[in-house]
C-alpha positions in Angstrom: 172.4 35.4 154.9 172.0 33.9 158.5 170.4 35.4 161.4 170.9 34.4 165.2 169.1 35.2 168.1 172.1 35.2 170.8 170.1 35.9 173.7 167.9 38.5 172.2 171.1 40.1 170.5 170.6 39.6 166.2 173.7 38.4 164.9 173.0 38.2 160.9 175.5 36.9 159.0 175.8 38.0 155.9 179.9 37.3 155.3 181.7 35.0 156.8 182.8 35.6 160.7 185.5 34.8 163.1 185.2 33.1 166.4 188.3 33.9 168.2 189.4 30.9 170.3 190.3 31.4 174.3 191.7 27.7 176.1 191.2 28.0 180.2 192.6 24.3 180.3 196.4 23.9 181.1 196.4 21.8 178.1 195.4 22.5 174.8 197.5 21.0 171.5 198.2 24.7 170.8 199.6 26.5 173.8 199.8 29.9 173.1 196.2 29.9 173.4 196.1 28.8 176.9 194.6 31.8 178.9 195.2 30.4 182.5 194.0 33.6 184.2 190.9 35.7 184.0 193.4 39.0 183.3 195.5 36.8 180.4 192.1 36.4 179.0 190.5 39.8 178.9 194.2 40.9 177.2 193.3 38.3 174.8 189.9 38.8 174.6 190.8 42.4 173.5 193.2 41.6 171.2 191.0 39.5 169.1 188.3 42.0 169.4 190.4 44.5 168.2 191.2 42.4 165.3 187.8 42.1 164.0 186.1 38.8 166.3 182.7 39.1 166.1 182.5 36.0 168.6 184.7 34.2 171.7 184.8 30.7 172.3 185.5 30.1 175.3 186.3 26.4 176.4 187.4 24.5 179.6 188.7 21.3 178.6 190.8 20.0 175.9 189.5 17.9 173.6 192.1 16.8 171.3 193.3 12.9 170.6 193.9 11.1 173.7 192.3 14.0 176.2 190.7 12.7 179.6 187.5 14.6 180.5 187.7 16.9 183.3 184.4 16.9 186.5 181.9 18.9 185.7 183.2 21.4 188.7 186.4 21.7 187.5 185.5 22.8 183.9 182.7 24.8 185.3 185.5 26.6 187.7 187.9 27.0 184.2 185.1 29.3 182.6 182.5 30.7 184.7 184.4 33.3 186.0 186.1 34.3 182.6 182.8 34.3 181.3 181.3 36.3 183.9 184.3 38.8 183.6 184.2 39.2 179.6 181.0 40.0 180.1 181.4 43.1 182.2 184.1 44.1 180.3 182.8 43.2 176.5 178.9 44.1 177.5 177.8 43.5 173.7 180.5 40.9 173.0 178.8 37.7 171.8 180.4 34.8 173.7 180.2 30.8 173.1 180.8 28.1 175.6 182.7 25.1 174.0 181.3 22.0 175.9 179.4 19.1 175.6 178.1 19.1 179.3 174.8 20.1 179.5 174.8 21.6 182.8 177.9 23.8 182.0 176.0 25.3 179.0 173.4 26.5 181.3 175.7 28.3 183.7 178.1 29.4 181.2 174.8 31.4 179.6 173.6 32.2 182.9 177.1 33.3 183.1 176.6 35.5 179.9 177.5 33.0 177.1 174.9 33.2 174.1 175.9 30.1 172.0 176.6 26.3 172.9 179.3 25.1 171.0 178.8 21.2 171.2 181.8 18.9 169.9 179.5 15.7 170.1 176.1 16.8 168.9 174.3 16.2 171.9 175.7 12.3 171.7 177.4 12.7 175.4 175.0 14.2 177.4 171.2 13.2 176.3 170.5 16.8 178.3 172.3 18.8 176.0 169.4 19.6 173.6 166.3 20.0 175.6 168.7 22.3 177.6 170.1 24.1 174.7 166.1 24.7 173.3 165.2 25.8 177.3 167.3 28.9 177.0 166.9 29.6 173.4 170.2 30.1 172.2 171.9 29.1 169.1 173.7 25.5 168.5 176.9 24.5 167.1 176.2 20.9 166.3 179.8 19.2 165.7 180.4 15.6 163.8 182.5 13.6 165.7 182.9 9.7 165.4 183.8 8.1 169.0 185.5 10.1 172.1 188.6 12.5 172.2 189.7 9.3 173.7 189.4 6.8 171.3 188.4 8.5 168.1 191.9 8.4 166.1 192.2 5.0 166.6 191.4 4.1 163.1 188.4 5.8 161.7 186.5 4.4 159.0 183.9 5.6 156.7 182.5 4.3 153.5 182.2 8.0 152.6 183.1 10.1 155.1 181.0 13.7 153.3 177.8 10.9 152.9 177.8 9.5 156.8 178.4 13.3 158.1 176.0 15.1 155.9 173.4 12.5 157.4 174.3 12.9 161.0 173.4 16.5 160.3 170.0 15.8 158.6 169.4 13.6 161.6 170.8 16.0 164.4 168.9 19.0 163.1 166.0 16.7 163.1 166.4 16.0 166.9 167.1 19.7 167.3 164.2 20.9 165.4 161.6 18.5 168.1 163.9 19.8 171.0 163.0 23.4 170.0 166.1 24.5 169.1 165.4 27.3 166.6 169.0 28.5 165.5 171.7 25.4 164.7 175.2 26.1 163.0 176.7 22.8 161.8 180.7 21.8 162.3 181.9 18.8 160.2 184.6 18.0 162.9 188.3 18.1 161.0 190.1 15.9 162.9 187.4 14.4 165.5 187.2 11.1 164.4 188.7 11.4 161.0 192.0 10.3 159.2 193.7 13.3 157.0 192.5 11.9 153.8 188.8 12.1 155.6 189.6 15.9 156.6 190.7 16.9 152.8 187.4 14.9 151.2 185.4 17.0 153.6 187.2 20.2 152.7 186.9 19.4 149.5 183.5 18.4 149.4 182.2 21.1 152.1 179.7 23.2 150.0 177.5 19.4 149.8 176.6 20.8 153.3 175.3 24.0 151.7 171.8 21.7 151.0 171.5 21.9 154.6 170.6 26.0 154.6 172.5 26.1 158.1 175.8 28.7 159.3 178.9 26.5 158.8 181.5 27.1 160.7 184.7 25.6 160.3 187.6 24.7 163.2 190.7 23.7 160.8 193.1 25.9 162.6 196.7 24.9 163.4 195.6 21.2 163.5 197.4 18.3 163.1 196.0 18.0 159.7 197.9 20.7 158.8 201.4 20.1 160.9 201.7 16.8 160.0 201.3 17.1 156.5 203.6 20.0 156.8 206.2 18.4 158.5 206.0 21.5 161.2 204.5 22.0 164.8 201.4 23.6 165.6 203.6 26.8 166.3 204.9 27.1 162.4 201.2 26.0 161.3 200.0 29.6 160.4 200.7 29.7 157.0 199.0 26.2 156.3 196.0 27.4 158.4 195.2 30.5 156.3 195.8 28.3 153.0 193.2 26.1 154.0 191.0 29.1 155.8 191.0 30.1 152.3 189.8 27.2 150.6 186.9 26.4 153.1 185.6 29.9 152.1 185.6 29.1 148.4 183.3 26.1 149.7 180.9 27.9 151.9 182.5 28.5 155.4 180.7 31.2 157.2 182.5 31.2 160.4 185.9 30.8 161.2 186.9 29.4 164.1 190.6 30.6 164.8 193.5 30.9 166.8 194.5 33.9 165.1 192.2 36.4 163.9 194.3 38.9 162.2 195.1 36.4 159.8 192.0 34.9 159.2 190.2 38.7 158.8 192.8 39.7 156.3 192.2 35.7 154.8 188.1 37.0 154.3 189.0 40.5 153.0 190.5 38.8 150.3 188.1 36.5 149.9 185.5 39.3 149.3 187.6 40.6 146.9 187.9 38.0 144.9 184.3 37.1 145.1 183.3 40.3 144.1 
């Protein structure tokens, strides 16, 4: 069992989760989660709440293979406002802001956001921590070798499970002296990683149990799963809930999804089994 203080809200975990996933950037790998208005949103918003989210990620630039990084203003124009208006509509709603800009954390929580979802572990903004620790919310601390940019250009890794499991001892480390009290850790599928990399981690992800931290796991409709599927991300449901599956048998506590449904009826199951 995990517990979170989001802001003064409790969120204890004590089954695995789903973070529904909301895109305001015109260009995600996945489209159909591209919310380019605050009204497409809140539909969205609601649907996946509906469905059983207990959080939103909400995120303003893309980040996949190849992605240039958007101004600081711009990504803070992609989410403040969705934020803001979530918030009024979803009052207990507990809401993450997917960037690694430190100063777009801090008004996305000022915003209403209560968790700062960080694909580089504080590695691209040295500001990310202390800020993080400042307003006392939780951390998603994400593995990722190199820049959306440049990080599938052949990755290499003696052992990919060893070198991530210490960039986690070492980044919850930094976190601890930054006074961050609450850290969830995210191996990165596909930041930085070939698919052989992705399946040792999946296979090997309850190694990260040691660590006594949330894992939460981002797997859904990636390339690891298309391309090794021969389909798009469109037709890569089905592969997405087979491997949803197998990262709860290895210790996933949160799911971070494009499709919520699936991945609620994916846990009941689970539970079931692992009753």
């Amino acid at each position: 069992m995990f517990t979170l203080n989001c802001k003064g809200e409790l969120l204890t975990i004590t089954k695995p989760i789903v973070m529904g996933i909301i895109n305001t950037s015109p260009n995600s790998f996945y489209t159909n989660s591209q919310q380019n208005s605050i009204d497409s949103a809140l539909f969205k918003v609601e649907q996946m709440v509906q469905e059983g989210a207990i959080i939103i990620d909400i995120g303003g630039q893309s980040t996949k293979p190849n992605s240039l990084p958007i101004t600081v203003e711009e990504e803070l124009r992609r989410t403040v406002n969705v934020i803001e208006a979530i918030k009024k509509k979803f009052s207990n709603l507990i809401i993450s802001i997917d960037t690694y800009n430190a100063t777009v954390a801090s008004k996305a929580v000022e915003a209403g956001a209560s968790i700062v979802n960080d694909i580089s572990g504080g590695t691209f903004d040295k500001n990310m921590m202390a800020t993080v620790a400042n307003m006392n919310v939780p951390y998603v601390c994400m593995h990722i070798k190199g820049t959306p940019q440049t990080m599938q250009q052949n990755p290499i890794y003696d052992n990919v499970t060893q070198e991530v499991l210490s960039f986690f001892i070492d980044k919850i480390n930094q976190a601890k002296q930054a006074g961050i009290k609450d850290v969830i850790i995210d191996v990165g599928f596909g930041f930085g990683k070939t698919i052989q990399h992705n399946f040792q981690l999946l296979k090997e992800l309850s190694v990260f149990s040691i660590l006594e931290k949330p894992i939460l796991i981002g797997v859904s409709r990636k390339s690891t799963i298309y391309k090794t599927l021969g389909v798009t991300p469109e037709q890569a449901l089905n592969g997405t809930t087979a491997l949803h599956t197998i990262c709860l048998l290895n210790g996933a506590n949160i799911l971070r999804v494009h499709d919520v449904k699936e991945a609620i009826e994916c846990i009941k199951l689970f539970e079931m089994y692992s009753q």
